[in-house]
PAROTI-831025 format. One line per 2 residues: number of its first residue (from 1); for each residue x, y, z of C-alpha. Coordinates in nm, 3 decimals. Layout:
<nodes>
NUM) X,Y,Z ~ ...
</nodes>
This chain:
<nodes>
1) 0.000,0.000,0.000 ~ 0.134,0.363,-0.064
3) 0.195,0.604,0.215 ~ -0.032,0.883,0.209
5) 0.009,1.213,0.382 ~ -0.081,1.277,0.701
7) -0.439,1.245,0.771 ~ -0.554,1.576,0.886
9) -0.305,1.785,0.664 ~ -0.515,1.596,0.348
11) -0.885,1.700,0.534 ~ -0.751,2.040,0.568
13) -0.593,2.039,0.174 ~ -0.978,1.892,0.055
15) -1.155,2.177,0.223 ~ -0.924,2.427,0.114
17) -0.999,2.371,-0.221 ~ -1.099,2.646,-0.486
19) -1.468,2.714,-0.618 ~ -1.534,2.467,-0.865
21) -1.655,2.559,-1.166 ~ -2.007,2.498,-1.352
23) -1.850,2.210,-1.508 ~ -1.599,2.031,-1.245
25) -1.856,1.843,-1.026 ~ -1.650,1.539,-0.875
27) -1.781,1.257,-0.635 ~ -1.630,0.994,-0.394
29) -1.852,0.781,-0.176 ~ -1.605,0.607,0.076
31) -1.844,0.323,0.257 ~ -1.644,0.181,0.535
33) -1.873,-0.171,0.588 ~ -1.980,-0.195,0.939
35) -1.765,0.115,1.077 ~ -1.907,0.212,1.380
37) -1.890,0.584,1.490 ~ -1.791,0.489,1.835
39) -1.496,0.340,1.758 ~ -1.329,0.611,1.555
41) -1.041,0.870,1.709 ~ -0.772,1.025,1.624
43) -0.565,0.706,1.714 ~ -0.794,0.430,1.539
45) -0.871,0.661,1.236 ~ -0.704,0.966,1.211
47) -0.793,1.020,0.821 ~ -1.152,0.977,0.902
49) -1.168,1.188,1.246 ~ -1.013,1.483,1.053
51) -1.286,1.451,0.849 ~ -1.516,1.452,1.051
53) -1.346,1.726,1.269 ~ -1.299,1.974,1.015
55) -1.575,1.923,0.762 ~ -2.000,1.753,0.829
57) -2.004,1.525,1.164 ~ -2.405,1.402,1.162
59) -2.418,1.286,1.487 ~ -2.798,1.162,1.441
61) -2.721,0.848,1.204 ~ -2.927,0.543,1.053
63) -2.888,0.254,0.879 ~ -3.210,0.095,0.682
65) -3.338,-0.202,0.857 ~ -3.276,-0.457,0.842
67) -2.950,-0.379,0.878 ~ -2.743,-0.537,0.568
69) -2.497,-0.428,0.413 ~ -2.723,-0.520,0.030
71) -2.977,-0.381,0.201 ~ -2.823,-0.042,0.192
73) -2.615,-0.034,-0.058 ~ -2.923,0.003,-0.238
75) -3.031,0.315,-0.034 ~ -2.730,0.473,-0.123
77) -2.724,0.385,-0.476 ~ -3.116,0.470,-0.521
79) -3.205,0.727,-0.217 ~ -3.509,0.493,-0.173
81) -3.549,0.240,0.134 ~ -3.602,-0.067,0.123
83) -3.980,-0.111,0.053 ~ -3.927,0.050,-0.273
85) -3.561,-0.119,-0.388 ~ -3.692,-0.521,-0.264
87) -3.387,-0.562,-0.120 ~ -3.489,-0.624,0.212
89) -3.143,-0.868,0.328 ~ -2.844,-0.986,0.231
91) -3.031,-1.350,0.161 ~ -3.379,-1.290,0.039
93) -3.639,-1.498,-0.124 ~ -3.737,-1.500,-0.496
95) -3.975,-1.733,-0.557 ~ -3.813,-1.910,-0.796
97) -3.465,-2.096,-0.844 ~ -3.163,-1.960,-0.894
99) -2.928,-2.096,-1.132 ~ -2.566,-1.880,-1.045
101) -2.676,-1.976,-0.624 ~ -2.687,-2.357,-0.634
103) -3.079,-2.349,-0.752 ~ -3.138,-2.161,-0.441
105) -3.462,-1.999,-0.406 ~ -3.331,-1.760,-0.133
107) -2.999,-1.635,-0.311 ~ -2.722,-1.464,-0.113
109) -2.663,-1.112,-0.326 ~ -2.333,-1.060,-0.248
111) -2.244,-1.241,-0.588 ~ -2.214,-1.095,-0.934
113) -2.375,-1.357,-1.123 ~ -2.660,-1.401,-0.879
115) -2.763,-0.986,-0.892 ~ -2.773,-1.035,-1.277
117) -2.962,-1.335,-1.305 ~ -3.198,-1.153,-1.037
119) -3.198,-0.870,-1.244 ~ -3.353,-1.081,-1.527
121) -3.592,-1.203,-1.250 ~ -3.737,-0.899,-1.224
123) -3.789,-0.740,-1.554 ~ -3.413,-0.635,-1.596
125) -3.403,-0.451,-1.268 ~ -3.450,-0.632,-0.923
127) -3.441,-0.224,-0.741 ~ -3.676,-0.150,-0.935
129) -3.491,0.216,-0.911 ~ -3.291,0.414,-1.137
131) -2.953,0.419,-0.919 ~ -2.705,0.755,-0.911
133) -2.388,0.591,-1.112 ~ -2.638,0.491,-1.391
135) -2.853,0.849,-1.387 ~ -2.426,1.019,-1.338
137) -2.309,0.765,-1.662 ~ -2.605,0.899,-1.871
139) -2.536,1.258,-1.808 ~ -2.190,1.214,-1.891
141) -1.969,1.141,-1.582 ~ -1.681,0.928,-1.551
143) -1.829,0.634,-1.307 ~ -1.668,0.369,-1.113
145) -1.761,0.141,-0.820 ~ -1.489,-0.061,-0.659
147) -1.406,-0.272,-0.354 ~ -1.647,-0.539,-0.192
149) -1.858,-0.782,-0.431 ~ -2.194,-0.722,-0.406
151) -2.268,-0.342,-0.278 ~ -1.988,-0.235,-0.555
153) -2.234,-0.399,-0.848 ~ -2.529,-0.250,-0.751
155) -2.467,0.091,-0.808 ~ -2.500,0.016,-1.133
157) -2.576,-0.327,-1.163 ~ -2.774,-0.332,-1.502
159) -2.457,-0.218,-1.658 ~ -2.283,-0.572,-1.694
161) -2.032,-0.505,-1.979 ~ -1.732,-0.321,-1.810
163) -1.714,-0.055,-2.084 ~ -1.898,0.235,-1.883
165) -1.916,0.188,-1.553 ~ -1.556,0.058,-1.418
167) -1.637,-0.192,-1.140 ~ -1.336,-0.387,-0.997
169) -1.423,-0.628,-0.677 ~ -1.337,-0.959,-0.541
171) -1.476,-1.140,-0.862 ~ -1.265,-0.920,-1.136
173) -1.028,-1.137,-1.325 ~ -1.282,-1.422,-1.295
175) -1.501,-1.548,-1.509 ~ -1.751,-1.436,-1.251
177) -1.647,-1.083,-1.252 ~ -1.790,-0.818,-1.447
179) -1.507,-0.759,-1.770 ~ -1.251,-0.451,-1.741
181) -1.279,-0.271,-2.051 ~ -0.891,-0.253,-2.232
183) -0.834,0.129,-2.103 ~ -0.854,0.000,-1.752
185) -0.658,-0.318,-1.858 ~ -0.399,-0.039,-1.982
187) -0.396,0.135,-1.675 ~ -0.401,-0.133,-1.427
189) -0.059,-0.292,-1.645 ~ 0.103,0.022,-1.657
191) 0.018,0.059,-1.262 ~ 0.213,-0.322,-1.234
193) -0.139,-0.457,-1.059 ~ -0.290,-0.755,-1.167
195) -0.550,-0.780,-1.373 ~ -0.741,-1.034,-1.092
197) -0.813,-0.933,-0.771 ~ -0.616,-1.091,-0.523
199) -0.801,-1.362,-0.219 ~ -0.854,-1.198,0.114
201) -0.602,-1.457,0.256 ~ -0.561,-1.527,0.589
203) -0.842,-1.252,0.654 ~ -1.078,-1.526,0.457
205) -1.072,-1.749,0.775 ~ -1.341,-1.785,1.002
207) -1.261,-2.021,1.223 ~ -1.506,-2.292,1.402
209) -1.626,-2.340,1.735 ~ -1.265,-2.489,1.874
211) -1.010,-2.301,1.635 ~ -1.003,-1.900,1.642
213) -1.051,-1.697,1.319 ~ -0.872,-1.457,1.148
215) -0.610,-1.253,1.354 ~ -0.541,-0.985,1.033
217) -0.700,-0.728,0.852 ~ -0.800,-0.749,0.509
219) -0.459,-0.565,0.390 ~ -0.379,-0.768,0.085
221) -0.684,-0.786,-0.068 ~ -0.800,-0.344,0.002
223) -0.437,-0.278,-0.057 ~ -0.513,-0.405,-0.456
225) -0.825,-0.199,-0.461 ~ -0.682,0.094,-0.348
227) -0.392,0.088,-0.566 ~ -0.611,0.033,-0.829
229) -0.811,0.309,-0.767 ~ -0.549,0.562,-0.715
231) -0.265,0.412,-0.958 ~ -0.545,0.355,-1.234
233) -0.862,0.482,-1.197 ~ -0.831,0.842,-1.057
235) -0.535,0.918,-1.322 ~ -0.757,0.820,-1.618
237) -1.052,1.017,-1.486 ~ -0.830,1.341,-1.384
239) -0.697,1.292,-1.783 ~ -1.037,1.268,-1.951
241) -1.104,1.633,-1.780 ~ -1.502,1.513,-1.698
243) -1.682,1.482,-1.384 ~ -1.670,1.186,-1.217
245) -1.825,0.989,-0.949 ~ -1.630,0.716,-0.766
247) -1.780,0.459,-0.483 ~ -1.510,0.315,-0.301
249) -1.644,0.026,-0.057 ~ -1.408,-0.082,0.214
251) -1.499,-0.426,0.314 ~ -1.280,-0.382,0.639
253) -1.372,-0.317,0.934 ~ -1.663,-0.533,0.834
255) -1.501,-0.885,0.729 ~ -1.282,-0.887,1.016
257) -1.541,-0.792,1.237 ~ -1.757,-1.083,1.113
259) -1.439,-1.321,1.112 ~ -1.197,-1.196,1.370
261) -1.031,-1.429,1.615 ~ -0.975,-1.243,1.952
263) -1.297,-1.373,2.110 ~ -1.342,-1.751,2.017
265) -1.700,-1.824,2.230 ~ -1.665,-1.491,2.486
267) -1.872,-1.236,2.454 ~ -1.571,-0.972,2.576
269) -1.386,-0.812,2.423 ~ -1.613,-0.966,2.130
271) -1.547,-0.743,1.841 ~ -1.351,-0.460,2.033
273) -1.023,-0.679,2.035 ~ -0.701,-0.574,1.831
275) -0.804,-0.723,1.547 ~ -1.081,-0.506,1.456
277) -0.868,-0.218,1.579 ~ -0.591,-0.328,1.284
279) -0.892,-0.341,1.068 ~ -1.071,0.024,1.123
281) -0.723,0.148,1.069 ~ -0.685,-0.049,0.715
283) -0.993,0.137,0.593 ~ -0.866,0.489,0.743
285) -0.553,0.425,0.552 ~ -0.763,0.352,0.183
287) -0.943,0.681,0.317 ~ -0.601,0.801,0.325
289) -0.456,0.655,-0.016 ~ -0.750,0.824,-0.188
291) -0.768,1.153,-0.073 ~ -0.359,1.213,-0.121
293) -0.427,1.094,-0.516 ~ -0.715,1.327,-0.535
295) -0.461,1.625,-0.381 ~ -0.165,1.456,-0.635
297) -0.370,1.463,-0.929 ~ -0.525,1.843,-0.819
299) -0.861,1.717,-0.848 ~ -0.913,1.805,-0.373
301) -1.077,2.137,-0.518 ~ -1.334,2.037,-0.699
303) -1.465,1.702,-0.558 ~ -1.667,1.650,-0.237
305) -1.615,1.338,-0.049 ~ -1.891,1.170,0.192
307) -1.784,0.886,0.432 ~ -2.049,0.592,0.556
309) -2.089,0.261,0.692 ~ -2.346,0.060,0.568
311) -2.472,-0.049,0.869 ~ -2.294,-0.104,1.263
313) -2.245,-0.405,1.444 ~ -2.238,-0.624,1.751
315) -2.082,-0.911,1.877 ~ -2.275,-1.284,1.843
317) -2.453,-1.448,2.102 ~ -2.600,-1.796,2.005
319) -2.768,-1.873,2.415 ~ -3.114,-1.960,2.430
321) -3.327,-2.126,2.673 ~ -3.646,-2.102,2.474
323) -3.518,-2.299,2.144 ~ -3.599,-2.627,2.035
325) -3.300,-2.574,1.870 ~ -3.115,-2.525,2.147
327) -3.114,-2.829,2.301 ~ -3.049,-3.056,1.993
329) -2.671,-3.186,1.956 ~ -2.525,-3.090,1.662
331) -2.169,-3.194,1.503 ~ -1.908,-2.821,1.583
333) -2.169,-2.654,1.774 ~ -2.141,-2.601,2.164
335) -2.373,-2.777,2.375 ~ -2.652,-2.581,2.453
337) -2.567,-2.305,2.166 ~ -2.804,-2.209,1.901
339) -2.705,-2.383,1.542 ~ -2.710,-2.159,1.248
341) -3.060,-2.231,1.094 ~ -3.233,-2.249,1.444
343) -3.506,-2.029,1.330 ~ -3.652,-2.271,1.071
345) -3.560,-2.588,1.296 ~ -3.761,-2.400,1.549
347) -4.105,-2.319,1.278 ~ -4.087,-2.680,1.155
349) -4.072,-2.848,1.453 ~ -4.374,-2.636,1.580
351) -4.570,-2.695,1.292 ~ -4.480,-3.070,1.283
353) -4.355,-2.971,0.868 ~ -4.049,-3.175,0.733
355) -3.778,-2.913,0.708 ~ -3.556,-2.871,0.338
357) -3.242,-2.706,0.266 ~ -3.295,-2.432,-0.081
359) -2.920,-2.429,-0.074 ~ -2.882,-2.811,-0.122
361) -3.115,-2.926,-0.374 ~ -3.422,-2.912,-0.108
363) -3.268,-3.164,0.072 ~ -3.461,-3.258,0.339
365) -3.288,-3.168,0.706 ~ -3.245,-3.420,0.921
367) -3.281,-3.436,1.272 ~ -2.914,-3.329,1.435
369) -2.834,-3.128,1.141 ~ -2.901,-2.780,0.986
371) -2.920,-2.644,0.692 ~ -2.612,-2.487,0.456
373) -2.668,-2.142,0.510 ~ -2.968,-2.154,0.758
375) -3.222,-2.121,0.508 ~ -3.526,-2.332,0.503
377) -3.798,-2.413,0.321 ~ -4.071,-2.597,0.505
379) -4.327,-2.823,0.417 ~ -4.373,-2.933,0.004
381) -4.021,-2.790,-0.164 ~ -4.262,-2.748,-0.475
383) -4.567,-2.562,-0.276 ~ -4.369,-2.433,0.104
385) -4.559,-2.365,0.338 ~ -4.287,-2.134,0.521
387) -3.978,-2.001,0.410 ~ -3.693,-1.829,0.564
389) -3.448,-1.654,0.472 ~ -3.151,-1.634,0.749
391) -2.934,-1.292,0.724 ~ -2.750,-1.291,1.108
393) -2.922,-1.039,1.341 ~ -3.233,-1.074,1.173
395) -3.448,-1.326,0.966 ~ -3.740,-1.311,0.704
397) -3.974,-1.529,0.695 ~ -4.199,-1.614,0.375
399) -4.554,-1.742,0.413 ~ -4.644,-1.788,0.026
401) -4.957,-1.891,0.034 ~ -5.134,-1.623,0.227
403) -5.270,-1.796,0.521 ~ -5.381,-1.557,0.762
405) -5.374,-1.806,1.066 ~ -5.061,-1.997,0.946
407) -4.929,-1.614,0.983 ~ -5.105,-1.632,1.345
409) -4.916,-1.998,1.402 ~ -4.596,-1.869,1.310
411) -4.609,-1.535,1.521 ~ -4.704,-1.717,1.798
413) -4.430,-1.975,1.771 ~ -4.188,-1.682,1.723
415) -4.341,-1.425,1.974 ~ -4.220,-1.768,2.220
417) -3.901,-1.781,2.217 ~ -3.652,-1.582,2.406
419) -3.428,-1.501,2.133 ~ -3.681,-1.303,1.984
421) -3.704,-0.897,2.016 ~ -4.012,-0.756,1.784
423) -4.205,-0.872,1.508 ~ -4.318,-0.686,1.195
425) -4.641,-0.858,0.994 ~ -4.679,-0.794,0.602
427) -4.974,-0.581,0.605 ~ -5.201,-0.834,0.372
429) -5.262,-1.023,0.701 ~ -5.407,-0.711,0.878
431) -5.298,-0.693,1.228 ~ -5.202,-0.969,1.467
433) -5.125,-0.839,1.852 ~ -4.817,-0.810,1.927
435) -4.681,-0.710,1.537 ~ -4.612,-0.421,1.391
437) -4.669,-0.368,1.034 ~ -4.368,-0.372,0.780
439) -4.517,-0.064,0.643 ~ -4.392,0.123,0.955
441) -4.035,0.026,0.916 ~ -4.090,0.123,0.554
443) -4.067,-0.195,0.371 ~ -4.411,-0.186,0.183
445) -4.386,0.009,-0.149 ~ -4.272,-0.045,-0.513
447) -4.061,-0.312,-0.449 ~ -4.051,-0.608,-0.716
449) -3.898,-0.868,-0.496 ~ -4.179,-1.061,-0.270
451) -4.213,-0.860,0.035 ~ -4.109,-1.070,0.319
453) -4.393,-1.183,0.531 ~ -4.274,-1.153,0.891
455) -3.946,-0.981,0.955 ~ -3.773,-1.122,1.297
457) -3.601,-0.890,1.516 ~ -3.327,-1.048,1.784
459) -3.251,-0.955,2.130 ~ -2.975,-0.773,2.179
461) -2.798,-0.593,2.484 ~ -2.513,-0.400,2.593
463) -2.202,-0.543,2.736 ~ -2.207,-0.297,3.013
465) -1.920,-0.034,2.778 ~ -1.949,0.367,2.822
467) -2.112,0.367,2.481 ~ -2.345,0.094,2.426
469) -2.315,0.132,2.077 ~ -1.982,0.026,2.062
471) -2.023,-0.297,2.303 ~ -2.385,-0.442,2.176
473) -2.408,-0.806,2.148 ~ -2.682,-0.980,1.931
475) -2.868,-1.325,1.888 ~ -2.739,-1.411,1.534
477) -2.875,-1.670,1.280 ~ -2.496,-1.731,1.121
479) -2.265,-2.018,1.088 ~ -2.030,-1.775,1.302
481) -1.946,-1.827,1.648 ~ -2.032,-1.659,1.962
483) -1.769,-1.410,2.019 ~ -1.761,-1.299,1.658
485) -1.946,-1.028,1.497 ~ -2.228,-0.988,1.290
487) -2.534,-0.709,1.222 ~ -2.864,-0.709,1.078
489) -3.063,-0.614,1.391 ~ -3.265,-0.359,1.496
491) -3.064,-0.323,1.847 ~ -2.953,0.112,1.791
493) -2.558,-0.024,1.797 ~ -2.677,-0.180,1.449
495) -2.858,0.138,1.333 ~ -2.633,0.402,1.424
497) -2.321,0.437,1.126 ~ -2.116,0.693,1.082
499) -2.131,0.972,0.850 ~ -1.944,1.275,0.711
501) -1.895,1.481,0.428 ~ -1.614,1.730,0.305
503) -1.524,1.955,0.005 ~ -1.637,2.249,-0.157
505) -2.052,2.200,-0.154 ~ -1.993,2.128,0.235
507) -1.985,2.331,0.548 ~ -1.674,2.308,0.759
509) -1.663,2.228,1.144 ~ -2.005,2.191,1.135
511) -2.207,1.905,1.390 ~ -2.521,1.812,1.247
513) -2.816,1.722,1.466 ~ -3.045,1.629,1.246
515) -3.186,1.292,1.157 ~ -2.987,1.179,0.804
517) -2.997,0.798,0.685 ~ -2.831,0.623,0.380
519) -3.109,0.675,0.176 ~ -3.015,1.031,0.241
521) -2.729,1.028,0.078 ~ -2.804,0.839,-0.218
523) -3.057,1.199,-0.262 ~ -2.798,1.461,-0.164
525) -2.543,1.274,-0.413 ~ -2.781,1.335,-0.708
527) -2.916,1.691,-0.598 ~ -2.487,1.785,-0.566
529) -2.417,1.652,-0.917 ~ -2.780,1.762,-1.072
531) -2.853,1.415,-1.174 ~ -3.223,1.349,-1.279
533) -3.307,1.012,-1.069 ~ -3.648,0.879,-1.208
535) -3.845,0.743,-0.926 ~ -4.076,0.463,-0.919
537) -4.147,0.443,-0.559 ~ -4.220,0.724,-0.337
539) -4.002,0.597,-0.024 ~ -3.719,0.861,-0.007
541) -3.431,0.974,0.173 ~ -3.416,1.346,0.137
543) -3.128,1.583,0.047 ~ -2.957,1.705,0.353
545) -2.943,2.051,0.241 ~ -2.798,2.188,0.650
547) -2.529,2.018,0.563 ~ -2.447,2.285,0.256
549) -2.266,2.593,0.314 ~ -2.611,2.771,0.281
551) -2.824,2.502,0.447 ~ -3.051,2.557,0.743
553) -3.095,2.238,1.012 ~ -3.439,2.121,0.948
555) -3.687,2.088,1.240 ~ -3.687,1.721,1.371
557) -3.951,1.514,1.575 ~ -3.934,1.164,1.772
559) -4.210,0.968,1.782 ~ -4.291,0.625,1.915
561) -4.550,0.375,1.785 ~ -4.629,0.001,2.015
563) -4.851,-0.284,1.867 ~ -5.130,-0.400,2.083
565) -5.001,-0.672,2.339 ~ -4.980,-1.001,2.264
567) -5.137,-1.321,2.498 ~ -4.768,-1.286,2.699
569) -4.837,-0.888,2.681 ~ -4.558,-0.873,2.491
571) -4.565,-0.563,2.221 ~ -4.324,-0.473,1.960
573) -4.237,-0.073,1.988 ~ -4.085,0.117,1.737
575) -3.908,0.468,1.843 ~ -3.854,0.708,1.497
577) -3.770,1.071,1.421 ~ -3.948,1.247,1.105
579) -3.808,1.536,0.945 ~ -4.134,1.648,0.724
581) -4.263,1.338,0.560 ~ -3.885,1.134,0.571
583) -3.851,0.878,0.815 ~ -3.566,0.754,1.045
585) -3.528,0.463,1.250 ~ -3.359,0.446,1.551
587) -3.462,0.132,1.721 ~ -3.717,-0.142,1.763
589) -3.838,-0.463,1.957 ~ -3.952,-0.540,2.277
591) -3.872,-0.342,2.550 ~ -3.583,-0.448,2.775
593) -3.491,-0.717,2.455 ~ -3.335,-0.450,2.247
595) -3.012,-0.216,2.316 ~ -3.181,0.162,2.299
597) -3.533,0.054,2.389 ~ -3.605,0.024,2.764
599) -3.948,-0.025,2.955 ~ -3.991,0.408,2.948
601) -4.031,0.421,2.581 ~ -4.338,0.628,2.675
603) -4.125,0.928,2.764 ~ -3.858,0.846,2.522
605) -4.023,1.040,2.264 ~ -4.007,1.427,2.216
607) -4.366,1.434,2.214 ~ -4.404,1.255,2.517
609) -4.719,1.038,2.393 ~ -4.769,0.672,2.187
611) -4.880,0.722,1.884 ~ -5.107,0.406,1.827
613) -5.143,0.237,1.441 ~ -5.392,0.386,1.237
615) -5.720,0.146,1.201 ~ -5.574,-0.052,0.901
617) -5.260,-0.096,1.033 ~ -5.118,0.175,0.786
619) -4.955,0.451,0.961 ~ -5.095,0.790,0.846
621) -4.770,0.916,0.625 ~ -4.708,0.540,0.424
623) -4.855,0.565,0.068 ~ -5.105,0.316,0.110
</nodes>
C-alpha cells in the first residue's frame, strides 16, 4: 500500500480547495462496511476523524433495517429504502430458483452472477430504481464502483459489460467478474497490478467453534483496490477532464469484524479486540490513499467526499433457553448453543412440517443437522408452506400462500421464544397483537422482490461499555461463532453508522443534529451533481441541504408507535424521528430485549405520547 500524507493535513488540503466551476462536479462515496462511529479517534482513524473534525459530523445516524450491508447499498445507490428497492437482506427470497446460487430460491446477493440473473428475474431490474452511477453515466460522468462484491455492483448493476461503468471487486479477473474494458486493462498494467483481484487470505478465515478466526485485517486484498483506484482509476478520470463519481467500498472493518479471532466463544472483548482495531485502521488508511491521489492529481478542489458505513455491528450471542433448537446436539456446535438455521428448525418443529435445505437441492434436514446457510424451506419444496431466509441479526420469513392463521401460528411460535425482540407482519394479514406492520419500518412500497412476510427482530444488549453502541451483542442466525461479529438487527448499535462529508458544496466544522440515513445520501449525491433520478417508488431519503454551506438544520420530531399486546403482553415498539414526511429509525423490539429501547419508551419520545397504528394498520404518512 502507498503512504499517504498525514491524515488531517489531506482533510484540511480537501476543504481548502478552490470554487469549482459549472462544469468540475466530482464525487467519492467512501463506505467503510460496518464502521461504527464509536470506535473512531484520532488514534484508530485519524484520516476519518479529521474529516469529521474539520468538515460535516451528523451525529444523528441510521442505517435501513434490516440492517445489511445489500440492504443499503441500495439506499445509497437509489435514495429509496427498502420497501421500494426489494432488497430487504443480504439473503432474500425470490420465488423461484436460482441458477448462479446452487438453484437456491433464497440467493445470497453478495455475488455478481446471482444480482444479474436476479436482475432478469425482475424485468431487468431487481431495485426497481434508477440508481445515481447509472442516472451520473447517462449525463456524462466518468463512473466507477470498486471494492467489496456485491454493494460495488449494484450501483449500477444493469450495466454488466465493463465498458462504462468501471467496477473492480473480489470477482474481477474471474469469469464471474464483471469484464474490465482494455483502457482500464492499460492502466491497471502500466500501474504493475494484476488484472485479478487478489483472495482476502488469511483474513478469509473464520474459524469454528474450537479453532479461532482470522487474527489480520483485510490488507492484501484493500491494498489491490486501493492501488487500483489511485494508480489507475483516478489518473484516467483526472486525464479525460469530466466529472466523475467514484464509490469506493471498504470491506474492512466489516469482514474482520464478522471473522476476527480475539474472542473464540466470549462475549468480551467480542469485536472490540485488536483485530478489529488493525482493521478500522486499514480502511482509514484507503481513506487516506485516496484523498492524497485526489490532492496529487489536483482534483481536492473540486470534488466532495462523503464517508459511511453501511450499517454497525455487535458481537454474536447464540444462548437460548427457549429454542428447540437449542437443546439438539449438533456436530461443531457447543452444547446448549443455538445452530445456524435455528429459526426454521424452530417453525418446523412447531408446525410438525419436514424441514428442506434451498441451498442443497431441497434436501430434506435431518434431525441433528441444519441447513447450509440456515435457510429453510418448510413443508412441500414445490408448494412451502414457510420459508426463511436467514441474514444474522435478523431473519425473514416467507408465508407464500397467504394464510392468515398460518401467519397467526408462526407469530405465535416466534413471539415464544426468548431469542426473539419484535415482530413486523406484512400488512395483507391485517394486524395480529403483538406485530407491527412492515409498512412502519418502511418496507411496503414499489418493491418487485416478494415482500417478506414476517421480519424477525433479535434480542440484543449491551455489554455494560461507556457507549453501548460500541459494546452491543446480538442473537445471530450465522454459521459464526459466539464471540464474533455480525449485524442485521434492529438493536440502535446496528442502526447508528457513521457519517461525514467534506469539500467544496460542504460546510466546515459543522455538527449536524439532524436525523440523516443512507437513503439520504443516495438523494444529496444526485441533488450535488444535478442528476435526474427517475423514481418509481415514493419511499425517499431526502437531500440534507444543512449540511451545505447555505443550508438551514431542518426541524426534527421523535415519535414512538407500540402494537397492541400479545397473549404474553408482549408488544413490539418502534421509536422514529421524522423530518417532514422522511422517516428515520432508531430502534425497535420489545422493551428491555433490544439495546436503545427500555421499559420508558413512553417518555422516550419528544412528544411525550404513543402514537397508536392507524385502524388498518397503515400509519398515516405510508402511501397506502
Amino acid at each position: 500500500m502507498h503512504r499517504a500524507l498525514p491524515a488531517l493535513a489531506l482533510a484540511l488540503g480537501l476543504l481548502a480547495g478552490g470554487a469549482r466551476g459549472a462544469d468540475a462536479r466530482n464525487l467519492v462515496l467512501f463506505v467503510a462496511d460496518g464502521l461504527r462511529p464509536g470506535i473512531v479517534n484520532a488514534d484508530t482513524a485519524p484520516t476519518m476523524a479529521a474529516l469529521l473534525e474539520n468538515g460535516v459530523r451528523f451525529t444523528n445516524t441510521h442505517s435501513l433495517f434490516p440492517t445489511f450491508t445489500t440492504a443499503n447499498a441500495s439506499g445509497l445507490a437509489t435514495g429509496h429504502l427498502l420497501g421500494d428497492t426489494g432488497d430487504f437482506s443480504n439473503t432474500i427470497h425470490v420465488g423461484t430458483a436460482v441458477t448462479a446460487a446452487g438453484g437456491s430460491v433464497t440467493p445470497f446477493l453478495e455475488s455478481d452472477p446471482v444480482l444479474g440473473e436476479v436482475d432478469t428475474l425482475f424485468g431487468g431490474d431487481y431495485l426497481n430504481q434508477e440508481t445515481i452511477l447509472a442516472a451520473a453515466r447517462a449525463k456524462g460522468f466518468s463512473t466507477a464502483s470498486i471494492g467489496k462484491v456485491g454493494p460495488v455492483l449494484i450501483f449500477d448493476h444493469t450495466e454488466r459489460s465493463g465498458q462504462q461503468t468501471i467496477v473492480i471487486d473480489d470477482q474481477t479477473g474471474t469469469a464471474n467478474g464483471i469484464p474490465l474494458s482494455q483502457e482500464v486493462k492499460d492502466r491497471l498494467n502500466a500501474a504493475g497490478l494484476p488484472l485479478a483481484t487478489p483472495s482476502r487470505g488469511a483474513n478469509g478465515t473464520s474459524g469454528t467453534s474450537t479453532t479461532p478466526g482470522t487474527t489480520v485485517a483485510n490488507t492484501m486484498q484493500q491494498g489491490y483496490f486501493a492501488n487500483a483506484a489511485t494508480e489507475a482509476v483516478l489518473p484516467l478520470f483526472a486525464e479525460r477532464q469530466k466529472p466523475f463519481v467514484m464509490v469506493y467500498w471498504s470491506r474492512d472493518p466489516d469482514g474482520t469484524q464478522h471473522n476476527q479471532g480475539d474472542s473464540l466463544l466470549t462475549l468480551v472483548p467480542g469485536i472490540n479486540g485488536p483485530t478489529t482495531i488493525a482493521a478500522v485502521r486499514n480502511a482509514d488508511d484507503n481513506l487516506a490513499q485516496l484523498l492524497a491521489a485526489l490532492q496529487r492529481l489536483g482534483l481536492d478542489g473540486d470534488t466532495d467526499v462523503i464517508l459511511t458505513s453501511d450499517h454497525g455491528f455487535s458481537t454474536i450471542s447464540k444462548q437460548s433457553t427457549t429454542s428447540f433448537a437449542a437443546t439438539q446436539s449438533y456436530g461443531g456446535v457447543p452444547a446448549g448453543l443455538l445452530p445456524r438455521g435455528f429459526v426454521g428448525i424452530d417453525i418446523a418443529h412447531a408446525l410438525g412440517l419436514p424441514l428442506h435445505d434451498p441451498d442443497a437441492n431441497n434436501a430434506v434436514v435431518a434431525p441433528g443437522s441444519f441447513s447450509t446457510n440456515g435457510n429453510a424451506v418448510i413443508g412441500d419444496p414445490a408448494n412451502p408452506a414457510v420459508v426463511v431466509a436467514a441474514n444474522g441479526g435478523s431473519d425473514l420469513v416467507y408465508l407464500p400462500g397467504g394464510d392468515r392463521a398460518l401467519a397467526e401460528k408462526v407469530v405465535d411460535i416466534l413471539a415464544s421464544q426468548d431469542y426473539t425482540s419484535g415482530l413486523f407482519l406484512n400488512n395483507r394479514f391485517g394486524r395480529i397483537a403483538g406485530t407491527l406492520p412492515i409498512s412502519a419500518i418502511g418496507l411496503r412500497g414499489t418493491a418487485a422482490t416478494p415482500q417478506p412476510d414476517i421480519a424477525l427482530n433479535f434480542r440484543s444488549v449491551s455489554l455494560g461499555c461507556d457507549d453501548p453502541t460500541t459494546c452491543g451483542a446480538e442473537v445471530a442466525d450465522s454459521a459464526l461463532q459466539q464471540g464474533q461479529g455480525m449485524h442485521g438487527s434492529f438493536s440502535r448499535a446496528d442502526t447508528r453508522n457513521i457519517m461525514g462529508a467534506m469539500g467544496p458544496d460542504f460546510r466546515r466544522g459543522f455538527v449536524d443534529p439532524a436525523p440523516a440515513s443512507n437513503a439520504d445520501i443516495g438523494r444529496t449525491v444526485a441533488h450535488l451533481l444535478g442528476l435526474e433520478v427517475a423514481d418509481t417508488g415514493r419511499l425517499l431519503g431526502r437531500v440534507l441541504l444543512e449540511a451545505t454551506p447555505d443550508g438551514g438544520v431542518p426541524e426534527y420530531r421523535q415519535h414512538v408507535i407500540a402494537s397492541d399486546p400479545d397473549s404474553r403482553g408482549l408488544r413490539t415498539v418502534l421509536r422514529y424521528q421524522t423530518v417532514g414526511r422522511t422517516h428515520y429509525f432508531d430502534v425497535a423490539g420489545y422493551p428491555n430485549r433490544t439495546l436503545g429501547l427500555s421499559e420508558d419508551y413512553r417518555r422516550e419520545a419528544v412528544e411525550g405520547r404513543v402514537h397508536a397504528a392507524a385502524a388498518d394498520g397503515v400509519p398515516p404518512w405510508q402511501p397506502r
